[in-house]
C-alpha positions as CSV (number, residue, x, y, z in Angstrom):
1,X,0.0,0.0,0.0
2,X,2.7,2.5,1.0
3,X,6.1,2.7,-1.4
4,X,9.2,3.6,0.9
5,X,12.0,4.9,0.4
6,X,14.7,5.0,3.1
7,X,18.2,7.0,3.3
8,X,19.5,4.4,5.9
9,X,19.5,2.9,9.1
10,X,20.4,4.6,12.6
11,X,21.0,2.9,15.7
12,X,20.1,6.1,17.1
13,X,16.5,5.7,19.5
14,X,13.3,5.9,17.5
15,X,11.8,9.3,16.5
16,X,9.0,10.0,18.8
17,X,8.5,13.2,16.0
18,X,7.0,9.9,14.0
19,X,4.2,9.6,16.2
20,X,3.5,13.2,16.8
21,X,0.3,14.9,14.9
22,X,1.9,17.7,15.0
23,X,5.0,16.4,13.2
24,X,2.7,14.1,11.1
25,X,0.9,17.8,9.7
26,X,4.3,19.1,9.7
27,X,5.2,16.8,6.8
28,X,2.0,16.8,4.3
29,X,2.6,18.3,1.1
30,X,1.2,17.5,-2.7
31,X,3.0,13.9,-4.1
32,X,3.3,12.7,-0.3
33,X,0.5,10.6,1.7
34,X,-2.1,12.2,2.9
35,X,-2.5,12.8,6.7
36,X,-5.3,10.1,7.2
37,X,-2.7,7.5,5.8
38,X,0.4,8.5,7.3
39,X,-1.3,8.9,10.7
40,X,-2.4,5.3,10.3
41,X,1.2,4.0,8.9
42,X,2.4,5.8,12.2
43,X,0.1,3.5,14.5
44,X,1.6,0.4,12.9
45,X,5.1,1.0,12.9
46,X,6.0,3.1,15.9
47,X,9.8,3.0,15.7
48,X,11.7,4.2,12.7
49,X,15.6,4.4,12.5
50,X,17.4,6.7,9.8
51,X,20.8,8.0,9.4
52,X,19.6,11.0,7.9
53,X,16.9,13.4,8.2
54,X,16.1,15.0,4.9
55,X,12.3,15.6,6.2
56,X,10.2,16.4,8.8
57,X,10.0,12.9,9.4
58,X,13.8,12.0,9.7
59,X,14.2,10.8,6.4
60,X,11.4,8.6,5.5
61,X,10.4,9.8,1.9
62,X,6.6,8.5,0.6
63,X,5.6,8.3,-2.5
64,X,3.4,10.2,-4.1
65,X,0.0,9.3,-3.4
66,X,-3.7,11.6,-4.4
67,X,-4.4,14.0,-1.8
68,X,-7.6,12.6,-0.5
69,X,-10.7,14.4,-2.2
70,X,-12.8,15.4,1.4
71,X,-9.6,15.9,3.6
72,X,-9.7,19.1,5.7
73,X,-7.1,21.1,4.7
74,X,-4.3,21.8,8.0
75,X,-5.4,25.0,10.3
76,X,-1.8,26.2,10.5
77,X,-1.8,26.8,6.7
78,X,-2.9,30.1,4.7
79,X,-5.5,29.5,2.6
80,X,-4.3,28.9,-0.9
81,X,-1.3,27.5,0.9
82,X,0.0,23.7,0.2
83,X,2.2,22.1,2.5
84,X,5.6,21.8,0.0
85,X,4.7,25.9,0.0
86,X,4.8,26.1,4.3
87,X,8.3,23.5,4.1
88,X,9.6,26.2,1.7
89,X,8.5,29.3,3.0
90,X,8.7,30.9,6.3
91,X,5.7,31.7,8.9
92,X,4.7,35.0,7.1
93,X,4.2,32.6,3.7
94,X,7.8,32.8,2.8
95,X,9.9,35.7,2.1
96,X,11.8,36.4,-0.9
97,X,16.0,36.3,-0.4
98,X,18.0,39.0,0.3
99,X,19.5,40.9,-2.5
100,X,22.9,39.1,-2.6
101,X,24.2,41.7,-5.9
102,X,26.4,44.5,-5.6
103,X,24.7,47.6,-6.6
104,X,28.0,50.3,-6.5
105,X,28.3,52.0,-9.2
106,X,31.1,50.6,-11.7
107,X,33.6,53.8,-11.2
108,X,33.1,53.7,-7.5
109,X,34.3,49.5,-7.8
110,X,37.3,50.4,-9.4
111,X,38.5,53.3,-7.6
112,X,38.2,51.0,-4.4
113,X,38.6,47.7,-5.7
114,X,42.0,47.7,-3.4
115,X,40.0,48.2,-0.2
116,X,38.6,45.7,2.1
117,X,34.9,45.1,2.2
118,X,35.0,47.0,5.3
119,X,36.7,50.4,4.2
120,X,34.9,50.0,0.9
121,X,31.5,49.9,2.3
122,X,32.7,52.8,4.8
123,X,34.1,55.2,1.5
124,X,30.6,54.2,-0.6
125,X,28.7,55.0,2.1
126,X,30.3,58.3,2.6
127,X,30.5,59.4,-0.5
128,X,26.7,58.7,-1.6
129,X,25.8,60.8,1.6
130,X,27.9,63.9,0.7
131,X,25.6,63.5,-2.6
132,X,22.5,63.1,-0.5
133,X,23.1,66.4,1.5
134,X,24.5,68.4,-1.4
135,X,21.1,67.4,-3.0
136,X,19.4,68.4,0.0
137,X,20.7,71.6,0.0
138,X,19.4,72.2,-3.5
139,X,15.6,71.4,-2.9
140,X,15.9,73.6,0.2
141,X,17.2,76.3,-1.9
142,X,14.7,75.7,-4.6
143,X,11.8,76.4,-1.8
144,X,8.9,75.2,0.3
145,X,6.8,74.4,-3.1
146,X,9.8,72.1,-4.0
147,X,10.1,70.7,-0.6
148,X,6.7,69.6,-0.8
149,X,7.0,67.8,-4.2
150,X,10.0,66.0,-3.1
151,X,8.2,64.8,-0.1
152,X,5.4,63.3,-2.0
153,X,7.9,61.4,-3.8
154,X,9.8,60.2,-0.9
155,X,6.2,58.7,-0.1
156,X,5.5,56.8,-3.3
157,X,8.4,55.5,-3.1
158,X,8.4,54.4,0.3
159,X,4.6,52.9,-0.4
160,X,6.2,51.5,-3.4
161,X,9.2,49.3,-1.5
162,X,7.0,48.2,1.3
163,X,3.9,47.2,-1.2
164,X,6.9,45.1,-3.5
165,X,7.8,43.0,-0.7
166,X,4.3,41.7,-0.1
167,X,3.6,41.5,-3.7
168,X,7.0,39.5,-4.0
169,X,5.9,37.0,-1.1
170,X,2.7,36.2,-2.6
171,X,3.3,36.7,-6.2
172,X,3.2,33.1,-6.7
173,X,-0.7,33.2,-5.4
174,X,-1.7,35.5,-8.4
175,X,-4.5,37.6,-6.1
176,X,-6.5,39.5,-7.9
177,X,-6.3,42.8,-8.3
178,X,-3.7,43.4,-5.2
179,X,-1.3,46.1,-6.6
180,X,-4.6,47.7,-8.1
181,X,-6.2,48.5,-5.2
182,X,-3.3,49.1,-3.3
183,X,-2.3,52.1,-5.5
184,X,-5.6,53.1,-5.6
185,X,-5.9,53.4,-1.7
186,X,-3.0,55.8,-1.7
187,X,-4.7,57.9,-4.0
188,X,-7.6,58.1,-2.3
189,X,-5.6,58.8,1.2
190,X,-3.5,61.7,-0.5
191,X,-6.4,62.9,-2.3
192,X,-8.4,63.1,1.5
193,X,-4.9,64.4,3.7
194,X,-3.7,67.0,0.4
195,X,-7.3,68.4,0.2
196,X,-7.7,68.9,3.8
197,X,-4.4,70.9,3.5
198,X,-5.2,72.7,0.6
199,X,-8.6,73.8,1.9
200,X,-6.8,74.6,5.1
201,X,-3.9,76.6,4.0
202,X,-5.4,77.7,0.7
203,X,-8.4,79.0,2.1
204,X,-8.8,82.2,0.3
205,X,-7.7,80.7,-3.2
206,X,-9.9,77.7,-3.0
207,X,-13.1,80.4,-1.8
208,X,-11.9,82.6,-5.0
209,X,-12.4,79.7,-7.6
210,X,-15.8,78.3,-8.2
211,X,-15.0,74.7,-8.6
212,X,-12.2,74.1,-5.9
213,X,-15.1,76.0,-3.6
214,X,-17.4,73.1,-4.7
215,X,-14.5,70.6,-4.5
216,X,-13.4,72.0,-0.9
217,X,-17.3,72.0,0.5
218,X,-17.9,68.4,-0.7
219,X,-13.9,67.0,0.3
220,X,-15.0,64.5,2.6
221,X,-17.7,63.1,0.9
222,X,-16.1,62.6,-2.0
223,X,-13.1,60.7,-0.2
224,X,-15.6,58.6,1.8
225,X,-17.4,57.6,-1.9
226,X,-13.8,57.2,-3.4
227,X,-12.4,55.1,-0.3
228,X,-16.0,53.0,-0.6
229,X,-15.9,52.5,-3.9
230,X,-12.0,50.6,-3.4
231,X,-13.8,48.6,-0.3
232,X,-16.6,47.5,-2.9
233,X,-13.8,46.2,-5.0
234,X,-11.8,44.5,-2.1
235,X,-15.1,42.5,-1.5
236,X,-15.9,41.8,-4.7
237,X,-12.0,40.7,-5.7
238,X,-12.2,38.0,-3.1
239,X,-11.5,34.8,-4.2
240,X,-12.6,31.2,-2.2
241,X,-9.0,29.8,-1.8
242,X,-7.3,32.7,-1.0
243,X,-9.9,34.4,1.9
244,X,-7.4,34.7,4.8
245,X,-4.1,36.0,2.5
246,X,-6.6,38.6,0.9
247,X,-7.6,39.9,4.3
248,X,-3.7,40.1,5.1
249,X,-2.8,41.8,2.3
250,X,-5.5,44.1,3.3
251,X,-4.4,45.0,6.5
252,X,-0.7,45.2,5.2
253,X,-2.1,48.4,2.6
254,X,-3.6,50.3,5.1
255,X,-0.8,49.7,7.9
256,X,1.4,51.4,5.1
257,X,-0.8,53.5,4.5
258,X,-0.5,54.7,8.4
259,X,3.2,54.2,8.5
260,X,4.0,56.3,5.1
261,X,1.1,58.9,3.9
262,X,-0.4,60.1,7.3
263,X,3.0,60.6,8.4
264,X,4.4,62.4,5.3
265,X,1.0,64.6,5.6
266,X,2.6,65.8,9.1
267,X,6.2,66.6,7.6
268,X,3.7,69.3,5.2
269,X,2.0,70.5,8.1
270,X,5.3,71.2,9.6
271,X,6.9,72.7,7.0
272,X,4.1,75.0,7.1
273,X,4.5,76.5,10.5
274,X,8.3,77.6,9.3
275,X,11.0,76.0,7.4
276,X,13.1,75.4,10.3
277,X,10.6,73.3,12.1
278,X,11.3,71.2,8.6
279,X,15.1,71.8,8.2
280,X,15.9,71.1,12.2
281,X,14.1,67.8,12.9
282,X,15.1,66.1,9.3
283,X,19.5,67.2,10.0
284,X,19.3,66.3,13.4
285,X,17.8,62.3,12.7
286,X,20.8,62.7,9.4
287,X,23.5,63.7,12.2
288,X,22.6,61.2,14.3
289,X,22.8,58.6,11.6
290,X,26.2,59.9,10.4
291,X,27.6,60.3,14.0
292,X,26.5,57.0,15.4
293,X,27.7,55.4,12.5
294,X,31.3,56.9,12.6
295,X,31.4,56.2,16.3
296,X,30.6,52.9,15.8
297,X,32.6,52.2,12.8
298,X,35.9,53.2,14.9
299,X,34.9,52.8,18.9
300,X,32.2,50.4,18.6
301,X,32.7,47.4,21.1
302,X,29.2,46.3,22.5
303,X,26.1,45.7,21.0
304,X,23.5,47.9,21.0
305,X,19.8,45.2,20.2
306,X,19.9,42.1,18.2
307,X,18.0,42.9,15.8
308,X,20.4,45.2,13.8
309,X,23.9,43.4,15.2
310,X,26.0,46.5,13.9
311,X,24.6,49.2,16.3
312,X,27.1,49.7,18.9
313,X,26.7,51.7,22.0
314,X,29.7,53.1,21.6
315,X,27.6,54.5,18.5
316,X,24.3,55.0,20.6
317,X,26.1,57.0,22.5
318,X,28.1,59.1,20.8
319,X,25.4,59.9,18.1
320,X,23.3,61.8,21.0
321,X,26.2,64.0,22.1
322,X,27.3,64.9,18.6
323,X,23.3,65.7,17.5
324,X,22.6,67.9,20.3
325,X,25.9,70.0,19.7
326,X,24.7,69.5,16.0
327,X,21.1,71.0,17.0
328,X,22.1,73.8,19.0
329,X,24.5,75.1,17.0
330,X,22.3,74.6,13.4
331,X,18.9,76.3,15.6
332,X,21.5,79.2,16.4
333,X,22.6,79.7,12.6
334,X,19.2,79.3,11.1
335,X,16.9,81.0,13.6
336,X,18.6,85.1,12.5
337,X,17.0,84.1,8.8
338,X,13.1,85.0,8.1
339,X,13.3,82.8,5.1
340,X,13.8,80.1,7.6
341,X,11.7,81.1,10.8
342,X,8.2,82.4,9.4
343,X,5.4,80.3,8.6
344,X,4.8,79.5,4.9
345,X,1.9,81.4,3.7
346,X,0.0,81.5,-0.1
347,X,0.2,85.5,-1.0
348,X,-3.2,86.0,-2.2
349,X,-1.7,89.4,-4.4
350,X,0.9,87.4,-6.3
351,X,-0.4,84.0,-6.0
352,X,2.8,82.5,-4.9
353,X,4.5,81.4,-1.1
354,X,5.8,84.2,0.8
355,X,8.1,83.4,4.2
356,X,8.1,86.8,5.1
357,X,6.9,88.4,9.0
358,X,7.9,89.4,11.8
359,X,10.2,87.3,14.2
360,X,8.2,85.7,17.1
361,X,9.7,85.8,20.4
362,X,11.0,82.1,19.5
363,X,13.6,83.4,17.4
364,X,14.5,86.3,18.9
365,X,18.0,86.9,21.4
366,X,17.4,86.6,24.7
367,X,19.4,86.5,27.9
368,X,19.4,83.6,30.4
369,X,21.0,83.3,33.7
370,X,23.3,80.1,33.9
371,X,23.0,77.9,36.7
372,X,25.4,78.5,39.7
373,X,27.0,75.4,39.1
374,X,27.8,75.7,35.7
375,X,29.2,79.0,36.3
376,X,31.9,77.7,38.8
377,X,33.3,76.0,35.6
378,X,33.0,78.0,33.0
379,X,32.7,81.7,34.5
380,X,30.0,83.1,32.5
381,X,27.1,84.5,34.6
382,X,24.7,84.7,31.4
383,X,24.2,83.8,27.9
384,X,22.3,85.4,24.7
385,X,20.8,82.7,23.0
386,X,17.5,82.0,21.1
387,X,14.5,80.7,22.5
388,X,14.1,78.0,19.6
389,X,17.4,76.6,20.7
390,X,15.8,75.4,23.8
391,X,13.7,73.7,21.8
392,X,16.0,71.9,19.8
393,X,17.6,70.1,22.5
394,X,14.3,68.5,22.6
395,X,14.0,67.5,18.9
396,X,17.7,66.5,18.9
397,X,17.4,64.5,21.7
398,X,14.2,62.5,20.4
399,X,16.2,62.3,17.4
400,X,19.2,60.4,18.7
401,X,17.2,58.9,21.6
402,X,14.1,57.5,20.2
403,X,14.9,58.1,16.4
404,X,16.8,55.0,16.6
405,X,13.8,52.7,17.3
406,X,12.0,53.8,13.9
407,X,15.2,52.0,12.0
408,X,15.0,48.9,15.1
409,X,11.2,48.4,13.8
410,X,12.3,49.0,10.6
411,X,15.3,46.0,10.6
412,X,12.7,43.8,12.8
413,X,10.2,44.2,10.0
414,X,13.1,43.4,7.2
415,X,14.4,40.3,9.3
416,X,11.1,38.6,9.2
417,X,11.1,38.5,5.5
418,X,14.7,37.7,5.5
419,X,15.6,40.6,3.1
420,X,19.1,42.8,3.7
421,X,17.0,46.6,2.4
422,X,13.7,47.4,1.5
423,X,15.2,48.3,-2.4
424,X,18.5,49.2,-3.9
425,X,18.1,52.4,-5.0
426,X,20.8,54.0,-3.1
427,X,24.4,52.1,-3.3
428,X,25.4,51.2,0.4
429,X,22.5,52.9,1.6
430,X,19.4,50.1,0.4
431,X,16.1,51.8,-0.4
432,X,14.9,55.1,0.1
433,X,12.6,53.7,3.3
434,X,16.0,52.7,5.0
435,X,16.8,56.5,4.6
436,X,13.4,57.5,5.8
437,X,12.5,55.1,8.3
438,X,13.7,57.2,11.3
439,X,12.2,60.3,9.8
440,X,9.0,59.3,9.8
441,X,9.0,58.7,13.5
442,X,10.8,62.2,14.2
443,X,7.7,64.2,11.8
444,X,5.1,62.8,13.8
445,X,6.8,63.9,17.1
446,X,7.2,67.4,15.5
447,X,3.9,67.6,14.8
448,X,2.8,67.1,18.3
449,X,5.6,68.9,19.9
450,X,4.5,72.2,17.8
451,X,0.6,71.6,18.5
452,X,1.7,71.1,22.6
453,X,3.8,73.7,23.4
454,X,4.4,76.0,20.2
455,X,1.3,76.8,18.3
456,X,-1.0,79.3,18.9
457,X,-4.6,80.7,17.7
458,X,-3.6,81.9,14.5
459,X,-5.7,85.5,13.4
460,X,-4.9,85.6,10.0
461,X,-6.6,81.9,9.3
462,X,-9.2,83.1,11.5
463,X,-10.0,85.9,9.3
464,X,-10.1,84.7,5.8
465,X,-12.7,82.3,7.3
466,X,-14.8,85.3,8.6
467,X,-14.6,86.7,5.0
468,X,-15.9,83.5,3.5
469,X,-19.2,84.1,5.7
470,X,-22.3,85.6,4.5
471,X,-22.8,89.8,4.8
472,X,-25.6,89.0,7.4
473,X,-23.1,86.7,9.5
474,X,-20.3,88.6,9.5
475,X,-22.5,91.5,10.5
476,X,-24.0,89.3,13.5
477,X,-20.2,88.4,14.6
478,X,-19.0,91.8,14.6
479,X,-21.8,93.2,16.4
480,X,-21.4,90.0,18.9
481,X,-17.7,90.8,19.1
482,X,-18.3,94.7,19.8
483,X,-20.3,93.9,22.7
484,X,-17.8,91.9,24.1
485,X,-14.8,94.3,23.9
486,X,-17.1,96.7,25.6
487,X,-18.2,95.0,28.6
488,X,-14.6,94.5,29.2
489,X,-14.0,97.6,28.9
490,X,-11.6,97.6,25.9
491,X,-13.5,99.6,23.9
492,X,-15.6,102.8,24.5
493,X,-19.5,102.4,24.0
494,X,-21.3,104.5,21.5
495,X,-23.0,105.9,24.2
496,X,-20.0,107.5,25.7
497,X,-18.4,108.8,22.5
């Protein structure tokens, strides 16, 4: 009934693994016998001896037999899964290999190709990072409008990694319609978060202009019908065999979603409130990077975390001291420049972005009395220093601090799908969500750090809304407001005048 095939004969003890349900599920697959069978071959001969174990079940091999026709299919399986597929393939459903070729560019190779791995890596790295930040230096020059566009880039791309690896795990499953209506999710999330901005920042222009006043009136609606509309499709795209993978590559879109487009909204919103609440944050995480890296590459000794094995905390270390020096001294240089300090605003007059006001009392000089026991050493009694660069010992020291764990999740999410980067778009660097993966984490604590302890009521916003109102209701609200500034008595009656 059964055909056998053994590797050879142990006098090691018998396999209890044989006996085992577990181990007997363990080794089902397509061209093997079923698990009615082999549980029954198992009751009849309970000890086993091989010299080598080339399956689950120490080396006994069975021929292929017809998966039985009313079988339940294993629990521990995805559905759509076989059981050669869950042999092969990890927990998540397998994960492709890390990229194992050398993406440094050919002229790099050469001029190198004396190094060691180790100094190579170190000069490629280097090298494509003094690129990085001469390039950032350019798109900060170019303005806030440029900014922005990079920044939705940076998130397509960053959607576009973390979408590949699932599609690459579970390409072999053909779902339908899974990069389709993942793409079309993030363009019905930006098209929500970019039109709340617009109408938010844009007021006056989008009041001005009869169809982005329609547009702007009816946003959320038409996001909800745009986002129902993809949900329709979900349901309707799901297929029998594949219910439980569907639902997982569900959950994986929107959790990307989360990760990449709510928080690249936030890194607009700051940039917004002044491009130094942009320029600070995004340098310090880049110090930190470059310092902790350096320190590590020359001092480090002792691990940092297991999952990524170089961090040092030599490099943990020496990465915060260097970023707050870094932050202080960047806030100090930055915060005497109105280009960089006021808040982006659209210029209704010449219909372009003007970063042009008066200094708030954040970036103006003021003096503050050292502590007594900092004197002692250093013999100063006070210092002139901006009030911002308070505030940047805060961002630098999330940045150094916490920072780090965005790239920790990051490496624990790579590890589990056994890949080295998310892409290998940058040489030595990986993908552009290894270069963003701390940055993300840093916006969002911007963005709350402003709202907490920076940002005020804003009277400018307040009054383009008043002069979207109707005559009557702006009549009512000034009238309403009169009253009030003359029971307080800032403001003399009629009566009296």
């Amino acid at each position: 009934m059964f055909t056998l095939v053994y590797w050879g004969v142990s006098p090691a003890p018998a396999l209890d693994a044989v006996s085992s349900s577990r181990a007997l599920e363990r080794c089902r697959s397509p061209g093997r016998l079923s698990l009615t069978k082999l549980k029954a071959f198992a009751d009849l001969v309970p000890s086993l001896h091989f010299l080598k174990t080339r399956s689950c079940l120490g080396g006994l091999k069975l021929a292929h037999q017809p998966p039985e026709p009313n079988e339940p299919e294993s629990e521990n399986k995805l559905d759509g899964e076989t059981a050669s597929d869950s042999e092969s393939k990890s927990e998540f459903g397998g994960a492709p290999p890390a990229p194992t070729s050398d993406d440094t560019p050919e002229v790099l190779n050469r001029a190198l190709s004396n190094l060691s791995s180790r100094w190579k890596n170190w000069w490629v790295r280097g090298i494509l990072t003094l690129a990085m930040i001469a390039f950032f230096f350019i798109i900060i020059y170019l303005g806030p409008m440029v900014l922005m566009m990079i920044v939705m880039c940076v998130q397509i791309k960053c959607f576009h990694e973390i979408i590949t690896i699932g599609y690459n795990v579970y390409r072999s499953y053909e779902l339908p319609w899974f990069r389709t209506l993942s793409w079309y999710f993030l363009l019905c999330v930006n098209y929500f978060f970019y039109g709340e901005t617009v109408t938010d920042y844009f007021f006056t222009l989008v009041q001005r202009e009869e169809p982005l006043r329609i547009l702007s009136k009816y946003h959320r609606f038409i996001s909800f019908a745009l986002y129902l509309t993809g949900f329709c499709m979900f349901v309707l795209s799901l297929v029998k065999k594949h219910y439980r993978l569907q639902f997982y590559m569900f959950g994986w879109t929107h959790v990307t979603l989360l990760i990449v487009v709510t928080q690249s909204h936030l890194i607009i919103h700051n940039l917004f409130e002044g491009m130094i609440w942009f320029i600070v944050p995004i340098s310090c995480v880049i110090c930190n990077d470059i310092m902790a890296y350096m320190f590590g590459f020359f001092f480090g000794r002792t691990p940092l975390i297991k999952l990524s094995p170089k961090k040092t905390w030599e490099g943990f270390i020496g990465g915060f001291f260097a970023t707050v020096l870094f932050g202080l001294l960047l806030s100090y240089l930055m915060s005497g420049y109105r280009c960089f300090t006021c808040p982006v605003e659209f210029n209704n007059d010449s219909n372009s972005f003007t970063v042009d006001c008066e200094p708030s009392e954040l970036f103006q000089l003021q003096e503050y009395n050292i502590p007594l026991v900092i004197q002692s050493v250093i013999h100063w009694k006070t210092v002139r220093m901006y009030p911002f660069q308070i505030h940047s010992i805060a961002l630098s020291t999330f940045a150094s601090l916490i920072g780090p764990f965005g790239g920790f999740f990051a490496s624990g999410f790579k590890r589990a799908f056994k890949i080295k980067d998310f892409a290998n778009t940058i040489p030595g660097h990986g993908g552009i969500m290894d270069r963003f993966d701390c940055q993300y984490l840093m916006a969002t604590f911007v963005n709350v750090y402003i709202a907490s302890f920076i940002r005020g009521p804003n009277p400018s916003k307040l009054i383009q809304q008043l002069l979207a109102l109707r005559p009557d209701q702006q009549v009512h609200i000034f009238n309403t407001l009169k009253a009030h500034l003359v029971d307080k008595g800032m403001l003399a009656s009629s009566e009296d005048a």
